[in-house]
GUKOL-278586 format. One record per residue: residue number from 1; x, y, z of N, C-alpha, C in turn; residue in three letters. Coordinates in steps of 0.1 Angstrom, whole numbers. Layout:
<atoms>
ATOM:n:n.c1:n.c2:n.c3:ca.c1:ca.c2:ca.c3:c.c1:c.c2:c.c3:res
ATOM:NUM:X:Y:Z:X:Y:Z:X:Y:Z:Ala
...
</atoms>
This chain:
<atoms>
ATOM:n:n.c1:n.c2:n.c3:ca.c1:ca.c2:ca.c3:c.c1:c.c2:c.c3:res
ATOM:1:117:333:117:115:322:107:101:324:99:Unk
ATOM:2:101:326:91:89:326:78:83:311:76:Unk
ATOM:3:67:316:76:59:302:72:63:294:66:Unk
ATOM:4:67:296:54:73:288:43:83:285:45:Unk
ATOM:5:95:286:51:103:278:57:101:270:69:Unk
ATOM:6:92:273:78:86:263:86:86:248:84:Unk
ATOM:7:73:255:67:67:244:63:78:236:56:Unk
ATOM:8:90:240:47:97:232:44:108:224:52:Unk
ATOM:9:107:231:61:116:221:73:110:210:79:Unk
ATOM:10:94:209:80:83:204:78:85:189:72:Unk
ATOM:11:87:193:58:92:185:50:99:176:49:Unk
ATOM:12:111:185:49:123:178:49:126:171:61:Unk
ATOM:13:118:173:74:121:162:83:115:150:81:Unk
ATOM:14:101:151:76:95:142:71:101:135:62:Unk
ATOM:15:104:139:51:109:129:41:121:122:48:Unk
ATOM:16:132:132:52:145:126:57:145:114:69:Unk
ATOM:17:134:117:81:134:108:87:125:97:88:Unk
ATOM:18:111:102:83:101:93:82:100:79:78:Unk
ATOM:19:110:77:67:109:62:62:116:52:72:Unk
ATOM:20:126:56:74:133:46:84:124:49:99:Unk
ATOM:21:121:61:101:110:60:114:94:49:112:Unk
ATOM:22:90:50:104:74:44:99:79:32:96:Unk
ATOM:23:90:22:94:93:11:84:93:5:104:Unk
ATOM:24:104:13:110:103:4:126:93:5:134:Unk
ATOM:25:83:12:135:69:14:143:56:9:135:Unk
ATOM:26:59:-2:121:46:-2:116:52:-16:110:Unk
ATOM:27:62:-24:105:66:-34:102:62:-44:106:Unk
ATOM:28:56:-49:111:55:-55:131:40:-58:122:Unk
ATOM:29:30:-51:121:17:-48:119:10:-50:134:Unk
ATOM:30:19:-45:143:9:-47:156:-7:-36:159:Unk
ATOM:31:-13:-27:148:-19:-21:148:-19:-18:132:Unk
ATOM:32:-22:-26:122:-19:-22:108:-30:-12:100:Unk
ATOM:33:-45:-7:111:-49:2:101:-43:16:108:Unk
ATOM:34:-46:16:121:-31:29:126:-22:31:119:Unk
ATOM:35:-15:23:117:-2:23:108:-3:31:92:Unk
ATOM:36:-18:21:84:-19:26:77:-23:42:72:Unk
ATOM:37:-28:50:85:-29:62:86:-18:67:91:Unk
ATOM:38:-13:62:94:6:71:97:8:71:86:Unk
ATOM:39:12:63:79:16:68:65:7:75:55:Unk
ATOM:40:-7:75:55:-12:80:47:-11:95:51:Unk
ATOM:41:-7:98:67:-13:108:69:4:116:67:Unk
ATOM:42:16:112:71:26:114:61:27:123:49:Unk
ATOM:43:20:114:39:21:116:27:13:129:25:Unk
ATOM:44:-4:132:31:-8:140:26:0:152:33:Unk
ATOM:45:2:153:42:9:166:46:23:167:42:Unk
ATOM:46:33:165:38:46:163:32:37:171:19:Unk
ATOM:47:32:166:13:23:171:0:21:183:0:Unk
ATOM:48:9:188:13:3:196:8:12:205:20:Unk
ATOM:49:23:205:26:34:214:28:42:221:22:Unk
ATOM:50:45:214:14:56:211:2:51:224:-8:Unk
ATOM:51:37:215:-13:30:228:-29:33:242:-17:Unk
ATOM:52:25:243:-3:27:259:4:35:266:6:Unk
ATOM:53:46:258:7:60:260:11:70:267:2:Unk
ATOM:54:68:260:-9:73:263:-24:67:280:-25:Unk
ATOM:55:49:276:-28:42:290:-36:52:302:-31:Unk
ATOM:56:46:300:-13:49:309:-7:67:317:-5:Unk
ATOM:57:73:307:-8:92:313:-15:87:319:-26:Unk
ATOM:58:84:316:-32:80:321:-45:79:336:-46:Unk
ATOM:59:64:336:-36:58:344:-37:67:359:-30:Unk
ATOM:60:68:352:-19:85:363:-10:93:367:-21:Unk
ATOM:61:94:364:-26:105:366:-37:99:380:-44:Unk
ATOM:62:89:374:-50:84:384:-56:77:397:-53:Unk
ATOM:63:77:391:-40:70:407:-34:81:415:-34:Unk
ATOM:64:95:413:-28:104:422:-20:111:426:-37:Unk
ATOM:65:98:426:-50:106:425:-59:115:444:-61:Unk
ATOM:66:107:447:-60:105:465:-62:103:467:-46:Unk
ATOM:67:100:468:-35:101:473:-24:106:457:-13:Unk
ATOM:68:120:460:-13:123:453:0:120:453:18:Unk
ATOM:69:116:462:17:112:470:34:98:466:37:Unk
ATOM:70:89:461:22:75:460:27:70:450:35:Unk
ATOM:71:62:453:42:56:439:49:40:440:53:Unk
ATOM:72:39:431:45:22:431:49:17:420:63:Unk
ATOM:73:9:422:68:3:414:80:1:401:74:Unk
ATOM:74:-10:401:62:-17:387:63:-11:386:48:Unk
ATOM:75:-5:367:50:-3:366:37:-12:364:23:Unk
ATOM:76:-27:361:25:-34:366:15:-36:375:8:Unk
ATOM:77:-33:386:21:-36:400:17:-25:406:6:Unk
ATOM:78:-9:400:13:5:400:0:0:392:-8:Unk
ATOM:79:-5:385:-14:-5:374:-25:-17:380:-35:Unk
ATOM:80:-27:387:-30:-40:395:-36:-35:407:-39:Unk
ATOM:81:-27:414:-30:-19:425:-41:-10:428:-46:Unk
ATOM:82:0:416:-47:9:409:-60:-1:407:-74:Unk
ATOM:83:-8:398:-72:-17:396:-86:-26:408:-89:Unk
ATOM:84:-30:417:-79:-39:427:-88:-28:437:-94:Unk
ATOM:85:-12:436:-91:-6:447:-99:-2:458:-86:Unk
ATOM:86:-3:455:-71:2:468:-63:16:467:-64:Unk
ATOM:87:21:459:-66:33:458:-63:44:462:-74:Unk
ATOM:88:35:459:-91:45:462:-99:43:453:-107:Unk
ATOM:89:44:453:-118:40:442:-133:53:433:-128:Unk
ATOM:90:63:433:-124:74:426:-125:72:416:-108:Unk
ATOM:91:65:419:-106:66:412:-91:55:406:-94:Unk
ATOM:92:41:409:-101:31:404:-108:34:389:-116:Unk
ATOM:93:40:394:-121:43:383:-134:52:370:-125:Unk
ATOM:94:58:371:-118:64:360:-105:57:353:-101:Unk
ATOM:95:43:363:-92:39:355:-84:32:346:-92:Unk
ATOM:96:21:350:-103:14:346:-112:20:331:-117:Unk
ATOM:97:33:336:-121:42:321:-124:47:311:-111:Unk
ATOM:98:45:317:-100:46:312:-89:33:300:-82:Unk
ATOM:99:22:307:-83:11:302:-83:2:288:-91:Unk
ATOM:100:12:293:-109:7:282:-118:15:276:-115:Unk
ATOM:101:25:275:-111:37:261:-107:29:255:-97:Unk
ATOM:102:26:260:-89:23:256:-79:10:242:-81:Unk
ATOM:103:1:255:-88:-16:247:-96:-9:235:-105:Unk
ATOM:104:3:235:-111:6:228:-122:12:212:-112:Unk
ATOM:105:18:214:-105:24:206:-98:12:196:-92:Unk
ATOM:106:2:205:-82:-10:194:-83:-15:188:-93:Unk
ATOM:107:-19:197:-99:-23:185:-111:-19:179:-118:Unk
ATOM:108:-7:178:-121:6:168:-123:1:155:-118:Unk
ATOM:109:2:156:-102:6:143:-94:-9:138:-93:Unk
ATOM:110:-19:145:-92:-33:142:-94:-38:133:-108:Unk
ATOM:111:-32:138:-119:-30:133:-129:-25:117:-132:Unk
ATOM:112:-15:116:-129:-8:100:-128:-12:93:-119:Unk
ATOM:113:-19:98:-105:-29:87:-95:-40:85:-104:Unk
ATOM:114:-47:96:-108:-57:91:-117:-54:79:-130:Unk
ATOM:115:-45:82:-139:-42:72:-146:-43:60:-137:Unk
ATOM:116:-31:62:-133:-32:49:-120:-37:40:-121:Unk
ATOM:117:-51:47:-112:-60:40:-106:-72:37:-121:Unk
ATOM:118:-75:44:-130:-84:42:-143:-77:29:-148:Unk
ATOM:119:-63:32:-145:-56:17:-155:-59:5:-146:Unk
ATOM:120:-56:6:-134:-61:-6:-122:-78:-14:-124:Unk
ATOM:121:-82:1:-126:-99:-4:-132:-100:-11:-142:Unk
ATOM:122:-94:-7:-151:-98:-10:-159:-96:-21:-164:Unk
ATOM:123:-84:-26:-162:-76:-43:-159:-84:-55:-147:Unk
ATOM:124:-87:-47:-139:-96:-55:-130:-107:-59:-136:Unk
ATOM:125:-114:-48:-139:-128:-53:-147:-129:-60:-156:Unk
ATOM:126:-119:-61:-166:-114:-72:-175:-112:-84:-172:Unk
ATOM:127:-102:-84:-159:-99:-99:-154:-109:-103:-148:Unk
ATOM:128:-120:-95:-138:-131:-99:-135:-139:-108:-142:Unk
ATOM:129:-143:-98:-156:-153:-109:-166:-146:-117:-174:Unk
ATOM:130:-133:-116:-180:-127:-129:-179:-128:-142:-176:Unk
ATOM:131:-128:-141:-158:-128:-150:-151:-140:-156:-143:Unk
ATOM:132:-151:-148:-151:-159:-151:-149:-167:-159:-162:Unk
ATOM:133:-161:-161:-175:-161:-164:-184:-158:-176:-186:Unk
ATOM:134:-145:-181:-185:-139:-195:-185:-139:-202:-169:Unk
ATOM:135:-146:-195:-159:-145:-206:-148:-159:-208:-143:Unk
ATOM:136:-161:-212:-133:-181:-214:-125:-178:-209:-114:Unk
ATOM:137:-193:-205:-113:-195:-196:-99:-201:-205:-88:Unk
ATOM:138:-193:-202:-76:-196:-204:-64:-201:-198:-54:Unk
ATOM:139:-213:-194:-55:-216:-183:-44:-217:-169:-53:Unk
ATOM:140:-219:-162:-45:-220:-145:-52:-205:-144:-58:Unk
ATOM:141:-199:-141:-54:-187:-136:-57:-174:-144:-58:Unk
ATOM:142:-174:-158:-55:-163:-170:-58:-161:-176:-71:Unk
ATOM:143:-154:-173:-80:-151:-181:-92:-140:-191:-92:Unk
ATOM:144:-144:-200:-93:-132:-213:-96:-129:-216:-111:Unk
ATOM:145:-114:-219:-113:-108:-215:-126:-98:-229:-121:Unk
ATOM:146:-100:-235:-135:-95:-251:-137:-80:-246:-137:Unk
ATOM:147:-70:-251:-129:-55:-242:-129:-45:-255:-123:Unk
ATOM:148:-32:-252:-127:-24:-266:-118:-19:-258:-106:Unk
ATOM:149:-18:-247:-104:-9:-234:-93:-24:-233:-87:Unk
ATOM:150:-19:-235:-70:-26:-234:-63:-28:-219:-57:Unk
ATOM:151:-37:-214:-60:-42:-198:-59:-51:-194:-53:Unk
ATOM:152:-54:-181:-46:-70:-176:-49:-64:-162:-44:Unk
ATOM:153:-72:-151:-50:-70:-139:-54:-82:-130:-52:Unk
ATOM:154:-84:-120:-50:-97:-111:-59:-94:-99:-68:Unk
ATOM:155:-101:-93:-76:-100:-86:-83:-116:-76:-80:Unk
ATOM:156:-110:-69:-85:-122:-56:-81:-129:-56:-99:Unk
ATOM:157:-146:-55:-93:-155:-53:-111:-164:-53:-107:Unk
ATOM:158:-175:-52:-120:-187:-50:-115:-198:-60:-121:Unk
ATOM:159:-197:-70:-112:-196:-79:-97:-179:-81:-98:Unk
ATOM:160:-172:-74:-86:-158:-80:-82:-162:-94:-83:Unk
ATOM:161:-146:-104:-80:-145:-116:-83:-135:-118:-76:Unk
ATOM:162:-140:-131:-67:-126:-140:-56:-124:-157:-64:Unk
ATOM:163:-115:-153:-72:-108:-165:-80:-101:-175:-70:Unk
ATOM:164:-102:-189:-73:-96:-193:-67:-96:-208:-75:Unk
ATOM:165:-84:-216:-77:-83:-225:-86:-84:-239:-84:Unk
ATOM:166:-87:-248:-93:-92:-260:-83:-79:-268:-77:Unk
ATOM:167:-65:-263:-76:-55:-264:-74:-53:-261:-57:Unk
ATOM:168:-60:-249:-59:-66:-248:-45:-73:-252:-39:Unk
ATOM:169:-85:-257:-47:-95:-265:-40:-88:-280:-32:Unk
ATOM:170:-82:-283:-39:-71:-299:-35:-68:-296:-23:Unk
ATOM:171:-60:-284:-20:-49:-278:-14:-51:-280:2:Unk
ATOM:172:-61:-271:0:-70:-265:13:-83:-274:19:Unk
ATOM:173:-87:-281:31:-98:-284:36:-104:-273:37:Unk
ATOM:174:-119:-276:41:-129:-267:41:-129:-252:48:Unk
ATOM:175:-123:-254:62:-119:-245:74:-110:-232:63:Unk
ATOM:176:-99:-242:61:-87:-233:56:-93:-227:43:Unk
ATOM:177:-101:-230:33:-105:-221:22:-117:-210:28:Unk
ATOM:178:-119:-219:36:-133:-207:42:-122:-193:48:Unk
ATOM:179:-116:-193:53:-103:-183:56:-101:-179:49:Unk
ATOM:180:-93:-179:38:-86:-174:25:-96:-171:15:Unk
ATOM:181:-110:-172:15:-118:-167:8:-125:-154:18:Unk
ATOM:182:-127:-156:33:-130:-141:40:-120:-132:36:Unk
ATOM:183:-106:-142:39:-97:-128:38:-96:-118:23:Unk
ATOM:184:-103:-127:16:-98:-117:-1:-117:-111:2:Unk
ATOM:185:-124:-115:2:-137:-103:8:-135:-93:13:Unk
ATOM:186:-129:-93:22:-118:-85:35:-117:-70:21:Unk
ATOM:187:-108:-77:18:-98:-67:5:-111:-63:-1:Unk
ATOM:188:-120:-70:-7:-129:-62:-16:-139:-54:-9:Unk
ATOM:189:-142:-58:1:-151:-48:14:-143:-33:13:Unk
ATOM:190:-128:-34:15:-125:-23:20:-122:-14:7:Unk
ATOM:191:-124:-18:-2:-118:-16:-14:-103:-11:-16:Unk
ATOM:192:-94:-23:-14:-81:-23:-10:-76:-15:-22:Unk
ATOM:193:-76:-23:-31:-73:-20:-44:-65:-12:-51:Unk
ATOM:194:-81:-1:-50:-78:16:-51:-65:19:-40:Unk
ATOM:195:-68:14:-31:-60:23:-19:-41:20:-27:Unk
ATOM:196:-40:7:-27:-27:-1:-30:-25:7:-47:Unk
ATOM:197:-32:10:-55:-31:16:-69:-31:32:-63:Unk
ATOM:198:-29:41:-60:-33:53:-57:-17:55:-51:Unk
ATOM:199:-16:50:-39:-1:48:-37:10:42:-45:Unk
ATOM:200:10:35:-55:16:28:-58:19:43:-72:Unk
ATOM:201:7:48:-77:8:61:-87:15:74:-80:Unk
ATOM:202:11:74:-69:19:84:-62:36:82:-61:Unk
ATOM:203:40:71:-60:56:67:-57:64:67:-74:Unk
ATOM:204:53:62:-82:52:60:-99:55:82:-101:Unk
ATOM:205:53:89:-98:48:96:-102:61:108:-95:Unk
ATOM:206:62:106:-83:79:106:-75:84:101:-71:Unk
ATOM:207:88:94:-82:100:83:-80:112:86:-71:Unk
ATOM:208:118:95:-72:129:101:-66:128:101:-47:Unk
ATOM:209:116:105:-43:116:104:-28:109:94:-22:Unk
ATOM:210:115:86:-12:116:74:-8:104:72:2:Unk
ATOM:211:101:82:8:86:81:16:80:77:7:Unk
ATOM:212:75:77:-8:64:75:-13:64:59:-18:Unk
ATOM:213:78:56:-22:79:44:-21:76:34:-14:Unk
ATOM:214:79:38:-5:83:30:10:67:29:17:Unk
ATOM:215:59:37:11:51:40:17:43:29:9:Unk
ATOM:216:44:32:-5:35:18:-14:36:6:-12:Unk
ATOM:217:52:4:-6:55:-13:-4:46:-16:11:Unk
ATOM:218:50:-7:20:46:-8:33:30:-8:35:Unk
ATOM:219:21:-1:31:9:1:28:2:-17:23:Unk
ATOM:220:8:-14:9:1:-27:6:5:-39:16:Unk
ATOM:221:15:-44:24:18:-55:32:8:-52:42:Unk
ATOM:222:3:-40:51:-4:-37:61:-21:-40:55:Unk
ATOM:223:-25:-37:45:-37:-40:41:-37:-57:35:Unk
ATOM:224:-27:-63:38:-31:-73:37:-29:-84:54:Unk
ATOM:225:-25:-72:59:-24:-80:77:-36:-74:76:Unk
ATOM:226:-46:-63:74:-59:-61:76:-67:-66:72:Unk
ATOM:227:-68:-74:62:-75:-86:55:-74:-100:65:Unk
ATOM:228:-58:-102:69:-55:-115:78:-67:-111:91:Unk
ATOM:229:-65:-98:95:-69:-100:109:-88:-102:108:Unk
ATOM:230:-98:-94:95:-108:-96:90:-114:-114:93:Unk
ATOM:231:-101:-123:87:-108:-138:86:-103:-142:96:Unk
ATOM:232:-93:-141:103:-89:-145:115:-103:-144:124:Unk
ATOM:233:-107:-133:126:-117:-132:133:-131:-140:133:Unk
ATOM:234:-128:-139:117:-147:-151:117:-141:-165:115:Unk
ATOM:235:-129:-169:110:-122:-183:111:-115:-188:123:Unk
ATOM:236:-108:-178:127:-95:-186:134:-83:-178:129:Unk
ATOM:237:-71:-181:141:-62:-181:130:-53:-187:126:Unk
ATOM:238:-57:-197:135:-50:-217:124:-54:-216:111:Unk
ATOM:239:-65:-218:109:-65:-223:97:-63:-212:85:Unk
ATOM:240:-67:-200:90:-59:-189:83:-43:-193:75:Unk
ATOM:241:-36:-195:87:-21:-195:84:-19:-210:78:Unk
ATOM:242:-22:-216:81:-21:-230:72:-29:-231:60:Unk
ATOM:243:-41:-222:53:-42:-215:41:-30:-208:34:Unk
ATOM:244:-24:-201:41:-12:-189:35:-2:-197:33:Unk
ATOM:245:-1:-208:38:11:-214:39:11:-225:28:Unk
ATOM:246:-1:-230:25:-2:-238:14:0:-228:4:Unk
ATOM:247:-6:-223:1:-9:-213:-10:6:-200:-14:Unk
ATOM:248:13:-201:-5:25:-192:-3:38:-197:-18:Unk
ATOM:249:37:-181:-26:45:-184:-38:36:-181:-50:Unk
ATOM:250:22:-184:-46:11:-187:-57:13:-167:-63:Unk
ATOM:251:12:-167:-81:10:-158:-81:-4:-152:-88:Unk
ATOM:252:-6:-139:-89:-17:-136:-88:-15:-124:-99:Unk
ATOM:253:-28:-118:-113:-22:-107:-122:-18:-93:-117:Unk
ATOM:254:-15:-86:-124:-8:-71:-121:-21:-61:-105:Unk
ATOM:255:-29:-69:-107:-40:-55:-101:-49:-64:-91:Unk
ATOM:256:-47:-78:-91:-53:-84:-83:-45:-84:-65:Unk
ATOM:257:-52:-90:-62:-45:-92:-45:-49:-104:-38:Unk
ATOM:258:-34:-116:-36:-36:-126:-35:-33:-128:-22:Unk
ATOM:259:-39:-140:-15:-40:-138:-2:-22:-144:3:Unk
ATOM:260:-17:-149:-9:-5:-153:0:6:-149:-15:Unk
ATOM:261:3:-132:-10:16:-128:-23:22:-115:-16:Unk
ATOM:262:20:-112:-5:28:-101:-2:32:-106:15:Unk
ATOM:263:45:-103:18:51:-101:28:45:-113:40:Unk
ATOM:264:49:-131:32:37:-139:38:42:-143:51:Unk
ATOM:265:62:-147:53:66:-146:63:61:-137:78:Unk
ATOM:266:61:-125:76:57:-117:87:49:-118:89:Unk
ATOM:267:37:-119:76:26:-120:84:20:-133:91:Unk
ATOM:268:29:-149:88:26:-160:95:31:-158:106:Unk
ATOM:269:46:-154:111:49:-151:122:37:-138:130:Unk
ATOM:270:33:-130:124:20:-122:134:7:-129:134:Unk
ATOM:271:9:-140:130:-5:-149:133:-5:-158:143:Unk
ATOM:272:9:-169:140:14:-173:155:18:-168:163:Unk
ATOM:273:22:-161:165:24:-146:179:20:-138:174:Unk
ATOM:274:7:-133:181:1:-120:178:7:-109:188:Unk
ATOM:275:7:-98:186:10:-88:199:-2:-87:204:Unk
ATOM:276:8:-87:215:-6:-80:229:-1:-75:240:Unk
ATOM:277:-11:-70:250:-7:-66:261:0:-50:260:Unk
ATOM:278:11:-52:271:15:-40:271:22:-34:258:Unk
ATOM:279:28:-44:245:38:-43:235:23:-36:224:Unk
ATOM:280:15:-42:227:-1:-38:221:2:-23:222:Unk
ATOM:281:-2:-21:234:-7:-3:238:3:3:233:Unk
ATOM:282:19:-4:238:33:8:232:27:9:212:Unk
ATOM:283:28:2:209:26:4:193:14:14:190:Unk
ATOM:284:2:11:198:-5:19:193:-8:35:198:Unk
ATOM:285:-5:33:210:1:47:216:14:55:206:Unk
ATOM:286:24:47:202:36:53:193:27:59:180:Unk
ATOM:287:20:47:177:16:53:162:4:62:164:Unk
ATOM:288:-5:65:173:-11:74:175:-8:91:177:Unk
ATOM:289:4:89:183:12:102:188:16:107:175:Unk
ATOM:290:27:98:163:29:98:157:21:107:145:Unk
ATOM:291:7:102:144:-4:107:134:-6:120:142:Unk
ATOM:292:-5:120:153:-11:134:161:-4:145:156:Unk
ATOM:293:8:140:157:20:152:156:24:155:140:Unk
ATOM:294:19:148:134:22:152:118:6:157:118:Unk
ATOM:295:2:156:118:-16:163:118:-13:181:123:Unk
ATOM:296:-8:181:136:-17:192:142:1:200:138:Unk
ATOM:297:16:194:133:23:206:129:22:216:119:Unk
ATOM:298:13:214:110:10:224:98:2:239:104:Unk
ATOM:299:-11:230:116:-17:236:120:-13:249:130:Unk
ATOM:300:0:242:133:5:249:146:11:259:139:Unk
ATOM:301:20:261:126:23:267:119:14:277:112:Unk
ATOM:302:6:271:109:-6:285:103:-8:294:119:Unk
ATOM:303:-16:287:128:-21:294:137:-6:307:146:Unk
ATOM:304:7:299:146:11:309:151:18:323:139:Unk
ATOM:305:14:316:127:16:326:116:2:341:120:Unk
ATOM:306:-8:334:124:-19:343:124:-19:351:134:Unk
ATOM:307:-14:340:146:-11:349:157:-3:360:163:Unk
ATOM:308:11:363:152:19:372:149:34:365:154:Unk
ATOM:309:33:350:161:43:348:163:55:343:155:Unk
ATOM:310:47:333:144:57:335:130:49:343:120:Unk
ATOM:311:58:353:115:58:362:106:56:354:89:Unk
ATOM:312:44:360:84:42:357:70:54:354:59:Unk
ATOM:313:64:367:59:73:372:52:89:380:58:Unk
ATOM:314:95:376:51:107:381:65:119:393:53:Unk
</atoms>
């Protein structure tokens, strides 16, 4: 078996099984920043398998263009004397084209996360001073905005801004806003944002495969049980949930992140039953293993490529 088919089998188990495996071991949010490195860690390797996996068909191709019998040891060493011309202008010109696909493809998908995330910016920073414009400040970072929908949100700028409407103010006693205002700090601490726009450009960008999707919807629900678990901690998590629950429906603009707009069900049900105990360790033990073994297969693939046990080129 040849590297590059390794790595695309790699792949293709990842994509094929991954979503329905990560959607039942991370749904739950019994460990949601674990979680959120399962999937992130997913995605970069699926990725950066995928571009090696491809080059390197490519590149086989073009070697065995003019001599099929050859076999070189190290695949650097085939790929460096493809392009300087040992092989033949016609196996040259392949790999060459092999390689800018390859270059082109990254920067493709690099390209539209950056839009992305420039467009997320740049909308935040807008609604930031916006709302910082028609409402009054409370504190560093709390804007209250005269509104009949009971809300509070933050947006990322520069000073970010945790909106919150006097609809809300009605809504909520003191305890419960003190909650729902940690929890959207939470988000701008971690600089949620970016993370939830970055994925969300990546699925925008391949649309077609369902890990990236699945990963944007899933992702942003988990960064917002990581926000819950943030105010839970310096509040409670009564009055947490009876914040979310008043507030549940409220909506919030394209790039903001509202504390009761994503996946509010589960996550009131993980507030009144939190996991613990042994169901605790099984989750985080699953999803640890899980990260382990998508981490160290690529590696295990190169090293026994080096080692002679899988062959560069077949």
């Amino acid at each position: 078996m040849t590297v590059a088919a390794a790595l695309m089998l790699y792949v293709v188990a990842v994509v094929a099984v991954g979503p329905r495996f990560f959607l039942r071991i991370t749904a739950d949010g019994g460990a949601p920043r674990l979680a959120i490195t399962a999937w992130l860690t997913a995605i970069v390797t699926v990725l950066g398998c995928a571009i090696a996996g491809i080059a390197l068909l490519l590149i086989e191709a073009a070697g065995h263009w003019d001599s099929p019998d050859a076999l070189l040891a190290s695949c650097l060493q085939r790929l460096q004397a493809i392009l300087t011309g040992h092989a033949g202008w016609p196996a040259r010109i392949v790999a060459t084209v092999a390689v800018g696909i390859a270059a082109g493809s990254v920067f493709a998908v690099c390209l539209r996360v950056g839009r992305a995330l420039r467009r997320m910016r740049a909308h935040t920073f807008e609604h930031a001073d916006a709302v910082r414009l028609v409402g009054r400040a409370e504190g560093s970072d709390v804007v209250i905005i005269d509104a009949s929908e009971p809300a509070a949100y933050c947006v990322a700028g520069r000073p970010p801004a945790i909106v919150v409407t006097t609809a809300a103010m009605k809504a909520l006693d003191e305890t419960q806003l003190a909650a729902v205002v940690a929890h959207e700090r939470a988000h701008l601490n971690g600089h949620h944002a970016y993370v939830v726009a970055a994925v969300r450009g990546l699925a925008t960008a391949l649309p077609h495969i369902t890990l990236f999707a699945s990963a944007a919807a899933q992702i942003s629900s988990l960064l917002e049980m990581c926000a819950d678990d943030a105010a839970a901690r310096r509040h409670g998590r009564q009055p947490l949930l009876a914040g979310l629950l008043a507030l549940s429906g409220a909506s919030a603009p394209a790039h903001g992140l509202a504390a009761a707009g994503v996946a509010v069900l589960v996550r009131a049900e993980r507030l009144s039953d939190p996991q613990e105990g042994l169901a605790r360790i099984q989750t985080r033990a699953t999803l640890s293993g899980a990260v382990a073994a998508m981490a160290a297969t690529p590696l295990v693939i190169v090293a026994l490529s080096l080692s002679g046990a899988l062959i560069c080129f077949a």
